[in-house]
Structures are given as structure tokens and as C-alpha cells.
C-alpha positions as CSV (number, residue, x, y, z in Angstrom):
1,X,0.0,0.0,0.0
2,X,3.0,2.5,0.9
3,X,4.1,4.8,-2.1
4,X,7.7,6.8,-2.4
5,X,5.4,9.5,-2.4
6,X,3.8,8.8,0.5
7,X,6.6,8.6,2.7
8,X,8.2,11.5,1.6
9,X,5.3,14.0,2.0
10,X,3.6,11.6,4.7
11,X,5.2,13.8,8.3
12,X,3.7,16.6,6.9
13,X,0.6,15.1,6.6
14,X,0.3,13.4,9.7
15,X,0.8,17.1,11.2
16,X,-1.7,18.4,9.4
17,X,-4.4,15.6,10.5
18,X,-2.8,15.9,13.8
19,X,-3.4,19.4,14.3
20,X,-6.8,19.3,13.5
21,X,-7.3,16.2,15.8
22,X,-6.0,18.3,18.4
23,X,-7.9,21.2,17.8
24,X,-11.2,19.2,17.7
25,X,-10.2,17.8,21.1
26,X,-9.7,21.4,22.2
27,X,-13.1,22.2,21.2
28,X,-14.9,19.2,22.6
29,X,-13.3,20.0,25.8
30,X,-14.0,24.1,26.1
31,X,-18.0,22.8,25.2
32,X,-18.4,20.8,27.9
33,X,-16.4,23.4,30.5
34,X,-18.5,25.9,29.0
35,X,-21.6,23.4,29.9
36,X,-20.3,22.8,33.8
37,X,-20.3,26.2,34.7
38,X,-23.9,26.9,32.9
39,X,-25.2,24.1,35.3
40,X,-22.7,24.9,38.1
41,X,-22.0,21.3,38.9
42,X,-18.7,20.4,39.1
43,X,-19.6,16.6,37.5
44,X,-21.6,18.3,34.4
45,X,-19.5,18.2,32.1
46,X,-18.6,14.8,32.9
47,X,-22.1,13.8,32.4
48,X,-23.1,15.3,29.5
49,X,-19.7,13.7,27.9
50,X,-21.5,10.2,28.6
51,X,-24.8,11.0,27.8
52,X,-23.6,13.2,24.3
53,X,-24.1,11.1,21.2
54,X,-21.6,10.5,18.3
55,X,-21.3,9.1,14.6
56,X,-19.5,6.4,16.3
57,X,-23.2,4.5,17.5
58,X,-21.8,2.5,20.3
59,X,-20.0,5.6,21.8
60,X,-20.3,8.2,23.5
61,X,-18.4,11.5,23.6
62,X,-16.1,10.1,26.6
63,X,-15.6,7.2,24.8
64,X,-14.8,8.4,21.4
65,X,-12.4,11.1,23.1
66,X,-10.5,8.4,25.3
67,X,-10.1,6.3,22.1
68,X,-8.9,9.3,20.0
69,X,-6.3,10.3,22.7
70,X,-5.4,6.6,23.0
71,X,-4.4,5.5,19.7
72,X,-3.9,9.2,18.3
73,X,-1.4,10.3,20.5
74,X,0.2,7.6,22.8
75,X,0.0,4.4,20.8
76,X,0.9,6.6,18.1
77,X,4.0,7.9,19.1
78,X,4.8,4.3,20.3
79,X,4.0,2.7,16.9
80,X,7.2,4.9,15.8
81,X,9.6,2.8,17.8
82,X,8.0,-0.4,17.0
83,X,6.4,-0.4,20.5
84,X,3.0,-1.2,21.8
85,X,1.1,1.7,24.1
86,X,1.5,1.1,27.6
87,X,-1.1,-1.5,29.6
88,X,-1.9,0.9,32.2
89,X,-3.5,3.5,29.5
90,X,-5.4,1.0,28.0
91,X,-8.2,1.7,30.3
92,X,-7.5,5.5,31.1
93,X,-10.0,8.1,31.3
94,X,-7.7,11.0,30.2
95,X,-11.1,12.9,30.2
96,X,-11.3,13.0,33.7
97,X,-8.2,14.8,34.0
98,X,-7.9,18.7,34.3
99,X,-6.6,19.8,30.9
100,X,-6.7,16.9,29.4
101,X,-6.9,18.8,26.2
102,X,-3.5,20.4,26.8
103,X,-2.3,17.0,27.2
104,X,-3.2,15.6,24.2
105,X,-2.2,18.6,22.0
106,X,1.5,17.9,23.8
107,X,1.0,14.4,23.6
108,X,-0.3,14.2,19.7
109,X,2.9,17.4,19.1
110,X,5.5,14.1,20.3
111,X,3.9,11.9,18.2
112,X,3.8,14.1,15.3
113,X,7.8,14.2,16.0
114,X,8.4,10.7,16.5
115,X,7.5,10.2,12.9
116,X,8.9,13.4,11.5
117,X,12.3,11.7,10.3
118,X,11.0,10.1,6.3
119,X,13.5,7.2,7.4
120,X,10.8,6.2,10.1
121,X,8.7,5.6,7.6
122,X,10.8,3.4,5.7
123,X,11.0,0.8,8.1
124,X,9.2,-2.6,8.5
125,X,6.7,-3.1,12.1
126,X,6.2,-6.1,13.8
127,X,2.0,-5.8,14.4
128,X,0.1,-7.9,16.0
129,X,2.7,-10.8,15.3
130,X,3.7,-9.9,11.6
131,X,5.7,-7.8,10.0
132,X,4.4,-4.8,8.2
133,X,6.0,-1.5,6.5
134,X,5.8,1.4,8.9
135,X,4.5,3.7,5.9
136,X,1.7,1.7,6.3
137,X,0.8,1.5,10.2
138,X,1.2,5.9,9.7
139,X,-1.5,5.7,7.3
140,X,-3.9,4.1,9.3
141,X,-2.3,6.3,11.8
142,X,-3.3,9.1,10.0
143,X,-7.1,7.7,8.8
144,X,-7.6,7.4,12.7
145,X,-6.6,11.3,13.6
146,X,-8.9,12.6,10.7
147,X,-11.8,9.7,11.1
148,X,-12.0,10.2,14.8
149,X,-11.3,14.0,14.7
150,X,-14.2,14.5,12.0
151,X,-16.1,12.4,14.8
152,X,-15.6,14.2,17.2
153,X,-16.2,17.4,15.4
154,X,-19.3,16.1,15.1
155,X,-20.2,15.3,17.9
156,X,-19.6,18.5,19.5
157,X,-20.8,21.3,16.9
158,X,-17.8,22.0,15.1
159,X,-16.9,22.2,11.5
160,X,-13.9,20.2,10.6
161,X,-11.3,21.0,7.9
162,X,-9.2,18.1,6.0
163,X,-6.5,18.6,3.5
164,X,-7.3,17.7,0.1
165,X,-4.1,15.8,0.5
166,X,-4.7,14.1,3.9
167,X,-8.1,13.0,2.1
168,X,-6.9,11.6,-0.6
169,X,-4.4,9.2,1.9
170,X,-7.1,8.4,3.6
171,X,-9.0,7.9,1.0
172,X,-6.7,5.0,-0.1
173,X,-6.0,4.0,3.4
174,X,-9.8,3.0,3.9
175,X,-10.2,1.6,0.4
176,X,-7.2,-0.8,1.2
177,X,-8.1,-1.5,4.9
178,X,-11.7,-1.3,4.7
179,X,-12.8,-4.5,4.4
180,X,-10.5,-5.7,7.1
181,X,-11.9,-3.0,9.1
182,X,-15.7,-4.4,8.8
183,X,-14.2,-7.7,9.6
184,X,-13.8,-7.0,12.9
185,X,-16.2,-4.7,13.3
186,X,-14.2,-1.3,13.6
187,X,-15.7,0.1,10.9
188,X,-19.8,-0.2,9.7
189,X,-21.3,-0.7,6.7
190,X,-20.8,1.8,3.6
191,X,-22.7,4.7,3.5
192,X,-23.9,5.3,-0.1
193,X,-22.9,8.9,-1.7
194,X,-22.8,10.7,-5.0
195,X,-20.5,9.8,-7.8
196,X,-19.2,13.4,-7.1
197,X,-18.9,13.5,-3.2
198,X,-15.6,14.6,-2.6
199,X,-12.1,12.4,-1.3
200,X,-13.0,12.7,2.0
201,X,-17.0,12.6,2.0
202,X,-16.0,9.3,0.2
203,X,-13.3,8.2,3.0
204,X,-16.2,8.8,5.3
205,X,-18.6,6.8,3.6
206,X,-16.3,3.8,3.0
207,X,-15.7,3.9,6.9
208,X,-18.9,3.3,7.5
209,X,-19.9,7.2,8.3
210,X,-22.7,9.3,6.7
211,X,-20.5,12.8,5.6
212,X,-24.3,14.3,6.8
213,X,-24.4,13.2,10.0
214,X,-26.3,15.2,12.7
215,X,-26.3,14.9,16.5
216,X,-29.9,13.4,17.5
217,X,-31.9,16.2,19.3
């Protein structure tokens, strides 16, 4: 699946989908401040977090943001040095935590660096038991910053922005994985959409998102 291209211009786009992942997170977490002190209750924003619904139809808002920060940011940066994410952050609510969104944006900003070197890329990974080009695991690194950002974005109000460049990776990332994805169940069934939709409406359809999703009322 990995291209000369690819790994050449692939740090840069990893920062951009990075950046945006981090500024969604931002977002998601000033809402829900913002929806603590309306109610002053200290545990409000908390709850409205669990309760808060998201394209992702088995989550919730807690749980799609303690997945993004998982795999986004600290497996990521791990996945550089051919390393699994620590066991004790498996089952982490980072959410909990004051500034959590700080933390991420430092966290994603290390693993943005980890695979800044083009020779990172050009490695081979040993996941889940076999061995696999590291161009490869960033691209699926990449799908899941933009996938879960635009999910979260979502989720919470916002309006997301993707690269026509980052969309087109992942674009080819979930046309390549896709079927594996729906295998296991990580990503739903396709979402029909015009001949014309765009890259990325069509990266979001072949995941298994609708590109017009709505929060339910």
C-alpha cells in the first residue's frame, strides 16, 4: 500500500491531521467546560460527555475522546519505535483529568515528532505478530486522527477541515483496509454517496460514516 510519495510528503501530513485532531479535542473539551459552569456542577461536564451522542453509535463522547487520545497520541508515538502503548493506559479516562486537552495537544505534538524523520517511515513493524511496512501503520495512523477528529467534530458542533491531501491518503488507506476494518467490526457498513462526493465525503462513507451526519436532538 505505501508509495515513495507517500513517505516523503507523509510527516507533513500526519501534522496536518494531527493538528486538526488536536484542535477538535480542544473544542470538545472548552464545550463541555463551558456546559459545567452553565449548570454549576462540578460533575456536568462529565455527564453530559456520557450522555452526548456521536457518529461512532456504540459511543459516547467520553468514549470516542479516550479512544482518539489513545491511539492518536500515545500508541501513536509508540508505533514509531515499533512499541505497543502502555497497559496501564489501555483503560484510562484521560477525560477526567484537568486539561486533558492540553495534554493531548503535547501528547499528539511528540507523536507528530516521533514520525517526523522520512526514514521512520521506511521501516518494517512487527503488528500484531507480523511484520508490516511502517509507511503503512502511519497511514492508518493518519485515517484514525482525521476519522475520529471528524467524529468528534461532530459530535460536538464544530466544523472540521481536512487537506485535500490528507483526504486523498485516507482515502486509499480506507479503500485498502476497509474490508479488514468491517471484519472485525471497527468500521460499519458503507454509506452510499454521489458519484461526485468529494475524497474525504467518500473516505467517510467507505468507513462506515454518513459525511451528513447530525447529533440526535
Amino acid at each position: 500500500m505505501s508509495t515513495n510519495q507517500e513517505t516523503t510528503d507523509g510527516p507533513a501530513l500526519m501534522a496536518a491531521a494531527a493538528a486538526e485532531a488536536a484542535r477538535v479535542v480542544t473544542g470538545a473539551a472548552k464545550d463541555a467546560a463551558k456546559d459545567a459552569a452553565k449548570d454549576a456542577a462540578q460533575d456536568a461536564a462529565q455527564d453530559a460527555a456520557n450522555t452526548q451522542t456521536t457518529p461512532c453509535t456504540d459511543w459516547d463522547l467520553r468514549t470516542l475522546l479516550n479512544h482518539t487520545i489513545l491511539w492518536t497520541a500515545y500508541s501513536a508515538e509508540r508505533r514509531a519505535h515499533g512499541e505497543s502503548v502502555a497497559e496501564e493506559l489501555m483503560s484510562k479516562d484521560f477525560t477526567a483529568e484537568p486539561g486533558y486537552a492540553q495534554a493531548y495537544q503535547a501528547q499528539i505534538a511528540r507523536a507528530v515528532h516521533a514520525w517526523s524523520d522520512p526514514e521512520a517511515w521506511r521501516r518494517e513493524l512487527g503488528v500484531m505478530g507480523s511484520t508490516t511496512p511502517a509507511a503503512d501503520v502511519a497511514a492508518m495512523l493518519i485515517a484514525e486522527m482525521v476519522l475520529h477528529g471528524w467524529d468528534v467534530a461532530k459530535a460536538t458542533g464544530q466544523d472540521y477541515h481536512c487537506d485535500d491531501a490528507v483526504a486523498r491518503l485516507v482515502l486509499s488507506t480506507v479503500q485498502a483496509q476497509g474490508d479488514l476494518f468491517r471484519q472485525y467490526q471497527g468500521f460499519a457498513a458503507v454509506v452510499p454517496v454521489p458519484e461526485d462526493a468529494t475524497a474525504f465525503d467518500r473516505a467517510l462513507a467507505l468507513s462506515g460514516r454518513d459525511p451528513q451526519w447530525k447529533p440526535s436532538s
